[in-house]
N, CA, C and O atoms as CSV, one atom per row, in Angstrom:
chain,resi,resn,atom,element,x,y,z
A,1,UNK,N,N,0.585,6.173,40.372
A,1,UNK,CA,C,0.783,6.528,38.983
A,1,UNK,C,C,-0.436,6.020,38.195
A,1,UNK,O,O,-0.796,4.844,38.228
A,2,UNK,N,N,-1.177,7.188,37.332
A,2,UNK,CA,C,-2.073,6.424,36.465
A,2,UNK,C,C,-1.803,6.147,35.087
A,2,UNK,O,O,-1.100,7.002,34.550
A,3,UNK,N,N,-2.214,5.062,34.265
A,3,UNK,CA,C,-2.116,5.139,32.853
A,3,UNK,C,C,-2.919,6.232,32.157
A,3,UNK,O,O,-4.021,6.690,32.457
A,4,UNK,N,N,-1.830,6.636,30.830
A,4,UNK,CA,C,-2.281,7.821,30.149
A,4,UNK,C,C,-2.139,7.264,28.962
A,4,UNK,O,O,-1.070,7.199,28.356
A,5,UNK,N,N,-3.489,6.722,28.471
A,5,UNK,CA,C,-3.322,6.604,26.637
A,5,UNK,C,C,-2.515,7.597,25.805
A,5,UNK,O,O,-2.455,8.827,25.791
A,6,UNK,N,N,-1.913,6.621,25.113
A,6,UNK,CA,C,-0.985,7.110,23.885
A,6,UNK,C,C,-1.199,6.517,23.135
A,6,UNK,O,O,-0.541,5.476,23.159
A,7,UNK,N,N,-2.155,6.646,22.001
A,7,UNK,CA,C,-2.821,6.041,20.889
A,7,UNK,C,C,-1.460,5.400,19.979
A,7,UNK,O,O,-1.129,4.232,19.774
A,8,UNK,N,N,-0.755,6.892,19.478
A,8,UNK,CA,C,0.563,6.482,18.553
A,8,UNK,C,C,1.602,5.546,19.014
A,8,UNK,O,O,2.372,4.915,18.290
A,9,UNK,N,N,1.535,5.525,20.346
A,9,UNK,CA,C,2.796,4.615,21.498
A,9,UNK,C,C,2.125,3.426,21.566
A,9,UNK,O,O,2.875,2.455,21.469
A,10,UNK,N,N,1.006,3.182,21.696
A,10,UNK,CA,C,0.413,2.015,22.668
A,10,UNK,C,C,-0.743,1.242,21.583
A,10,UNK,O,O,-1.497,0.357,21.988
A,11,UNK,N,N,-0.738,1.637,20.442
A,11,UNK,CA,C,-1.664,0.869,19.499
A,11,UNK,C,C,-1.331,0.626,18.350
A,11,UNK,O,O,-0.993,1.487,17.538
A,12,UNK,N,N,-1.391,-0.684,18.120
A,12,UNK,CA,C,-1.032,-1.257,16.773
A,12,UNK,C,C,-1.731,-2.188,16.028
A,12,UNK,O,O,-2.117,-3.209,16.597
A,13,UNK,N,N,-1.891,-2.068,15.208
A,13,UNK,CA,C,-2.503,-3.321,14.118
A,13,UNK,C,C,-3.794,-1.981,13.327
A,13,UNK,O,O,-4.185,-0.851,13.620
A,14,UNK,N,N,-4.093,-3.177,12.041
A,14,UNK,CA,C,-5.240,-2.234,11.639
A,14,UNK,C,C,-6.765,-2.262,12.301
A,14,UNK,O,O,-7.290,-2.949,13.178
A,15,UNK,N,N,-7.232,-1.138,11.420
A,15,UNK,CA,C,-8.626,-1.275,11.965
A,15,UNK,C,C,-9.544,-2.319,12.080
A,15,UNK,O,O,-9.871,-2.863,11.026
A,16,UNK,N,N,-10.152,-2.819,13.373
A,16,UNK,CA,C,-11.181,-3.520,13.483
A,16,UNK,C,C,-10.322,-4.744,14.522
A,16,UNK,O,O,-10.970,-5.516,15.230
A,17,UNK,N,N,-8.791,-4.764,14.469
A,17,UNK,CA,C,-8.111,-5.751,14.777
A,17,UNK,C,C,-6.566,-4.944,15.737
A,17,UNK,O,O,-5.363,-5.189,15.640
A,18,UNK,N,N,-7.211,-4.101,16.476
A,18,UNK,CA,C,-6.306,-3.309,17.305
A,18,UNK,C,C,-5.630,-3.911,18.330
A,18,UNK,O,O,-6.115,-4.923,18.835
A,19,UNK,N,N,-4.255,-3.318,18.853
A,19,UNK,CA,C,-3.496,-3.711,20.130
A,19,UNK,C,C,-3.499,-2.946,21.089
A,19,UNK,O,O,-3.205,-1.806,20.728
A,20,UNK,N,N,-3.683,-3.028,22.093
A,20,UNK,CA,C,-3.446,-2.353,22.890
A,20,UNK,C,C,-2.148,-2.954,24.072
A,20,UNK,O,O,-2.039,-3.796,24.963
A,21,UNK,N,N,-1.402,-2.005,23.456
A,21,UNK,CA,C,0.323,-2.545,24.264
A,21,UNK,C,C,0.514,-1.647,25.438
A,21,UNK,O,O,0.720,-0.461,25.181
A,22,UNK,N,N,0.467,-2.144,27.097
A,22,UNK,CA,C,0.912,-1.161,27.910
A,22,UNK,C,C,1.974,-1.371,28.087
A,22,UNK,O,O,2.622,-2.310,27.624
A,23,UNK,N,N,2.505,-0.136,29.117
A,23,UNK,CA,C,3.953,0.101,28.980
A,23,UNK,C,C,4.355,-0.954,30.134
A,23,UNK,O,O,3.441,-1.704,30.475
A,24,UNK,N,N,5.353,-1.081,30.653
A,24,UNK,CA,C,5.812,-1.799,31.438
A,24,UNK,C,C,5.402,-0.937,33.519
A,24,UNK,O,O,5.849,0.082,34.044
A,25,UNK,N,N,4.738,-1.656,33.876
A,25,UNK,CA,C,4.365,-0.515,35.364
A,25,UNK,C,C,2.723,-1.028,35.197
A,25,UNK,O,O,2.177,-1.129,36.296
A,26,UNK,N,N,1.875,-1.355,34.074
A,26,UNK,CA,C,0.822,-1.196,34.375
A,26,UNK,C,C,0.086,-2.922,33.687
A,26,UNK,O,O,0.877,-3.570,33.001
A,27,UNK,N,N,-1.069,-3.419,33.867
A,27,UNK,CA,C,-1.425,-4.558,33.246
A,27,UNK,C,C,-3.376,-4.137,33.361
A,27,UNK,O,O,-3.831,-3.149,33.939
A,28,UNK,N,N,-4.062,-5.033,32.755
A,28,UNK,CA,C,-5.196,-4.929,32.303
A,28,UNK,C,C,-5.823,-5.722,34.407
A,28,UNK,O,O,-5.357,-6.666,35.045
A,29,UNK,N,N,-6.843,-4.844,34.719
A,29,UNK,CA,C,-7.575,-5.337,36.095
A,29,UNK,C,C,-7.729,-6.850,36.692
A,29,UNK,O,O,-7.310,-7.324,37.748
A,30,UNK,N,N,-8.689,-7.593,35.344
A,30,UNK,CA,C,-9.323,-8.960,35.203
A,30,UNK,C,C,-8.049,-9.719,35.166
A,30,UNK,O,O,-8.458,-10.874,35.289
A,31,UNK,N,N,-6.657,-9.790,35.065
A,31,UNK,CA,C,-6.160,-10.489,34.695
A,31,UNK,C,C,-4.605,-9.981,34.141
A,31,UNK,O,O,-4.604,-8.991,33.409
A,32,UNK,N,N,-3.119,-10.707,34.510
A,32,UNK,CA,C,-1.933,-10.359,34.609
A,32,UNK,C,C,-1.509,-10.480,33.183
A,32,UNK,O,O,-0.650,-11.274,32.800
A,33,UNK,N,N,-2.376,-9.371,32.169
A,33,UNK,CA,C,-1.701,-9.144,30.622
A,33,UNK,C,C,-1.479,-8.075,30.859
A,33,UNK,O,O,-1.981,-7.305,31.677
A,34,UNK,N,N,-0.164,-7.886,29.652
A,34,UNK,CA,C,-0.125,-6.321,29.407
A,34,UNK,C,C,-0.654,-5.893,27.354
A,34,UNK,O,O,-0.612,-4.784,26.822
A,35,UNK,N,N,-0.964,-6.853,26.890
A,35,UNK,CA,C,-1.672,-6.376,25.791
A,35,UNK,C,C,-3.260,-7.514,25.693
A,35,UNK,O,O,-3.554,-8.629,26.124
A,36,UNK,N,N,-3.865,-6.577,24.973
A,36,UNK,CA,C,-5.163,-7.130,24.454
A,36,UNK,C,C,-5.937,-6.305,23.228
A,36,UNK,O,O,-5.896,-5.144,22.821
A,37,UNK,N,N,-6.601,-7.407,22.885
A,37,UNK,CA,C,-7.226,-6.818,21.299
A,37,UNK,C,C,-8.397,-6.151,21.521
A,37,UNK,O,O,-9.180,-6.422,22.432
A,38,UNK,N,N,-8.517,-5.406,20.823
A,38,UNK,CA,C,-9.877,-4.280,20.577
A,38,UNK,C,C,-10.585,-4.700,19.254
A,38,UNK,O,O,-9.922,-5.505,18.599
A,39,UNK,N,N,-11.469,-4.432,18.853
A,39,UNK,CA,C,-12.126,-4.032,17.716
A,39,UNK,C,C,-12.301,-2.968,17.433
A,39,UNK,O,O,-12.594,-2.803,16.248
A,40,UNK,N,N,-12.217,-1.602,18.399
A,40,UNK,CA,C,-12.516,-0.151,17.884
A,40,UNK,C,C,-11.773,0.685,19.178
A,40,UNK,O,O,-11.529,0.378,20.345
A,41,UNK,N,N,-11.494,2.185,18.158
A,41,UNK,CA,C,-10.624,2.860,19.099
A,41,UNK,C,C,-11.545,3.243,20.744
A,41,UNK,O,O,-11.081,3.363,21.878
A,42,UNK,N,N,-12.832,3.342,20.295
A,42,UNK,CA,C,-13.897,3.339,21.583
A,42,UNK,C,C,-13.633,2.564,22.626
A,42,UNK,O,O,-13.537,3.018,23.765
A,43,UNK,N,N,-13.473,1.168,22.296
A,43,UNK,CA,C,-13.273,0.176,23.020
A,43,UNK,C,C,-11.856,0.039,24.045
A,43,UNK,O,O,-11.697,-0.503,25.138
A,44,UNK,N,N,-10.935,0.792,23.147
A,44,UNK,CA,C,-9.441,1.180,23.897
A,44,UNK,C,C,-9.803,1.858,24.745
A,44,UNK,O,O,-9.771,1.446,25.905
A,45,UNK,N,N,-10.279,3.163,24.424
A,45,UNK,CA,C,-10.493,4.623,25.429
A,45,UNK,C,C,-11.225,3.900,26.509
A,45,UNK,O,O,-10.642,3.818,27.590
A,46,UNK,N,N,-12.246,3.435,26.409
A,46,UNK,CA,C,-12.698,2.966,27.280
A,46,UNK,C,C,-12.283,1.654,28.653
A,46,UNK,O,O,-12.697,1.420,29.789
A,47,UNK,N,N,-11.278,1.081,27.746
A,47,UNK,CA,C,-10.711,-0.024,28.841
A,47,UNK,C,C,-9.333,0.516,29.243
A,47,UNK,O,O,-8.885,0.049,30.290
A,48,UNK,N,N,-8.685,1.295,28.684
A,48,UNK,CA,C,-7.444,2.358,29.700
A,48,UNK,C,C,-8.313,3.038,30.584
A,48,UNK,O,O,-7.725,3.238,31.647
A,49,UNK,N,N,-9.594,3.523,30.588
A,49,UNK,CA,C,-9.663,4.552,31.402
A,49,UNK,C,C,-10.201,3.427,32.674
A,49,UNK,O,O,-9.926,3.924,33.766
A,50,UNK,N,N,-10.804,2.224,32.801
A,50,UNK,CA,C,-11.433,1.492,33.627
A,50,UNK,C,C,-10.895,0.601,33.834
A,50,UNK,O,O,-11.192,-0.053,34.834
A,51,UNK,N,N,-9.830,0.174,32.943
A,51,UNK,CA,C,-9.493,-1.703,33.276
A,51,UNK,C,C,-8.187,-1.493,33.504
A,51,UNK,O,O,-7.594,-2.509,33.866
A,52,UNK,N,N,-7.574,-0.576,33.420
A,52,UNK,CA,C,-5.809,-0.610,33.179
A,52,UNK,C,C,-5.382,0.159,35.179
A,52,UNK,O,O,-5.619,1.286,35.614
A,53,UNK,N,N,-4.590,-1.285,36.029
A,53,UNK,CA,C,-4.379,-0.756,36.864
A,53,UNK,C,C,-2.492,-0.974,37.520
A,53,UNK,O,O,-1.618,-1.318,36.724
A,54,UNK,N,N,-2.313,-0.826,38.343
A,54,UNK,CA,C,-0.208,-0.496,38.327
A,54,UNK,C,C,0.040,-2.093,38.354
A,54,UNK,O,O,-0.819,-2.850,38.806
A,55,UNK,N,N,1.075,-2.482,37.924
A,55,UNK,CA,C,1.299,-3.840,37.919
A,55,UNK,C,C,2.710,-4.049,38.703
A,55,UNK,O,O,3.556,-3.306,38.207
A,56,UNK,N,N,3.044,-4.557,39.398
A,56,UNK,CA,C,3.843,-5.400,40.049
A,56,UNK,C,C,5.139,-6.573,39.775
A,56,UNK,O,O,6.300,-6.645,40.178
A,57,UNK,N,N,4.226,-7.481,38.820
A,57,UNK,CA,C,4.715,-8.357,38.563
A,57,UNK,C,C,6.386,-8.308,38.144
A,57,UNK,O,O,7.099,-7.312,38.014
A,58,UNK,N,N,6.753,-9.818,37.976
A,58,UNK,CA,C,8.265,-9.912,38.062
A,58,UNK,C,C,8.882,-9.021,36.726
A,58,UNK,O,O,9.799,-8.212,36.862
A,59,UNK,N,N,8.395,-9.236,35.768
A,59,UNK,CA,C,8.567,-8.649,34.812
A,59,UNK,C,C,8.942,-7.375,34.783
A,59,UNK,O,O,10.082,-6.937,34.622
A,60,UNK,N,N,7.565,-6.565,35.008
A,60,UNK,CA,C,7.130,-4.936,35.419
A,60,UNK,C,C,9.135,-4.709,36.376
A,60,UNK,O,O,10.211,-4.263,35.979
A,61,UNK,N,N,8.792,-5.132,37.292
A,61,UNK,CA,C,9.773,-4.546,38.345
A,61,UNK,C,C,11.487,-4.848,37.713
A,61,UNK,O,O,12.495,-4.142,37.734
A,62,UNK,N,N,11.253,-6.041,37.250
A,62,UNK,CA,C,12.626,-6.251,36.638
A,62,UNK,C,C,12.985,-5.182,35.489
A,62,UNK,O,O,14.110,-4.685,35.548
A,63,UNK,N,N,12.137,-4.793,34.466
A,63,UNK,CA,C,12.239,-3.488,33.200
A,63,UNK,C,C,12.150,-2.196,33.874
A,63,UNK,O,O,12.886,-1.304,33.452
A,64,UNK,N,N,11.330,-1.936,34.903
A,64,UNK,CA,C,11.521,-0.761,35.824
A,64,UNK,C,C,12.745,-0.128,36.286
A,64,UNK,O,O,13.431,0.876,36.093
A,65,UNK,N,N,12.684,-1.435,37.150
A,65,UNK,CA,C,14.376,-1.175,37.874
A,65,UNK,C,C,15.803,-1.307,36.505
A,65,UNK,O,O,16.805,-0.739,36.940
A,66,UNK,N,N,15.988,-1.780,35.366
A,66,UNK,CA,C,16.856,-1.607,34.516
A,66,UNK,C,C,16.799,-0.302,33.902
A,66,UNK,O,O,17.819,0.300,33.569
A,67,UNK,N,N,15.209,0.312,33.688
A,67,UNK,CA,C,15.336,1.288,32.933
A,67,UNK,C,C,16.047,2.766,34.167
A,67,UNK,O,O,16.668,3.748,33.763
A,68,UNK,N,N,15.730,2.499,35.491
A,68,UNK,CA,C,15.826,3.361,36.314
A,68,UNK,C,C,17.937,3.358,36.583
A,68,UNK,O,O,18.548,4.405,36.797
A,69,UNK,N,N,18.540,2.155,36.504
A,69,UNK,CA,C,19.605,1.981,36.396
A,69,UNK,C,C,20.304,2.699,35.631
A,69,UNK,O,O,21.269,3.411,35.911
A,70,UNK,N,N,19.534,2.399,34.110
A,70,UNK,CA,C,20.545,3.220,32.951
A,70,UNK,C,C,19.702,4.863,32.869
A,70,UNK,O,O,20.082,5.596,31.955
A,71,UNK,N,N,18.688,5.350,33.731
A,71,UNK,CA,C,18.501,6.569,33.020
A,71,UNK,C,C,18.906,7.312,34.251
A,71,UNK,O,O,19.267,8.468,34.026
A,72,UNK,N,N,18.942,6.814,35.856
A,72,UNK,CA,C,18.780,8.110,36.180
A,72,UNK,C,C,20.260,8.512,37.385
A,72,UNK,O,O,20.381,9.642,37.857
């Protein structure tokens, strides 16, 4: 599964001082976050398309498996 930016879903705060919130399934390459700050929307596009890879962790699998419980 790859990450697919969703600017309106996955970014918050104002300009110059952005979030980048992934969904639960995925975390940033360098290191076991799932949000980090930007300074510009460039800087987002650019680190979903290179830094954002599937995540594992206890977390991830625990919200996975609940959401898969109640939806399917």
């Amino acid at each position: 599964m790859k990450y697919k930016l969703d600017i309106k879903r996955d970014v918050d705060g104002p300009a110059g001082d952005y979030l980048l919130w992934l969904p639960f399934g995925f975390r940033f390459s360098d290191e076991i976050v799932h949000v980090r700050g930007f300074d510009t929307i460039a800087e987002i596009r650019k680190a979903a398309k290179n830094d954002v890879v599937q995540c594992d962790c206890d977390d991830c699998k625990k919200s996975i498996a609940e959401f898969k419980r109640l939806f399917d």
